[in-house]
C-alpha positions in Angstrom: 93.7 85.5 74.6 94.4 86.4 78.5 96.3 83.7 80.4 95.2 82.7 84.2 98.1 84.8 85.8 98.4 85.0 89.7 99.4 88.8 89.5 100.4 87.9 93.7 102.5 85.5 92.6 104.1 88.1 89.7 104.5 90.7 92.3 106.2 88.3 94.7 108.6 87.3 91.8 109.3 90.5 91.2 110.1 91.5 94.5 112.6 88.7 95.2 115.7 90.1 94.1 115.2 93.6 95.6 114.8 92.1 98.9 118.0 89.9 97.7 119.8 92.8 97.8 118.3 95.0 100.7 119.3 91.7 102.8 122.5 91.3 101.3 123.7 94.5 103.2 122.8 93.4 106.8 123.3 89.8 106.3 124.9 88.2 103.6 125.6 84.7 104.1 121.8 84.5 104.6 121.1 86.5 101.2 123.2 83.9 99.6 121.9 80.9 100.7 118.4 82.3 99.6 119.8 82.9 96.9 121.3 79.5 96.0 117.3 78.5 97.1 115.9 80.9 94.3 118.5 80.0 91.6 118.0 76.2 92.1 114.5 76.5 92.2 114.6 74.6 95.1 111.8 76.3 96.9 108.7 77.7 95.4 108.0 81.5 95.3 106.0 82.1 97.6 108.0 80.3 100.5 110.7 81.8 99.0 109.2 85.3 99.7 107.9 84.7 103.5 111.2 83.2 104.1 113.0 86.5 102.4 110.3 88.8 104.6 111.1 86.8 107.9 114.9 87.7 107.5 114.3 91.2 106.3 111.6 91.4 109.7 113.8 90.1 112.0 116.9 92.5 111.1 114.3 95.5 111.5 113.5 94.1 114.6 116.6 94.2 116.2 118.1 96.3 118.8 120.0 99.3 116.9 123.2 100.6 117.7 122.7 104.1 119.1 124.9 106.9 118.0 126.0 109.7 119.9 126.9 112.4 117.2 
């Protein structure tokens, strides 16, 4: 018997809490309020995900500190 699973929607499920915790370093009031989204089940995976990507995108995305060792 094979069930109708959305492997896209597996992968995205899967990836959730390693981006948890990659965003948790730069910005984690954010990370927890996702979080509190993912452990509620207040907002469906895939929203979930775009929203996690958006944060992780936007921290890439800005201006980095430049060293001078």
């Amino acid at each position: 018997m094979v069930l109708p699973i959305d492997t896209d929607l597996l992968k995205k499920r899967e990836e959730i809490p390693i981006k948890l915790a990659e965003l948790s370093y730069v910005d984690s009031d954010q990370a927890i309020n996702l979080l509190r989204k993912w452990g509620e089940k207040s907002s469906p995976i895939t929203v979930l995900h775009e929203e996690l990507n958006d944060s992780l995108k936007d921290i890439d995305s800005a201006p980095k500190a430049v060293s001078f060792n």
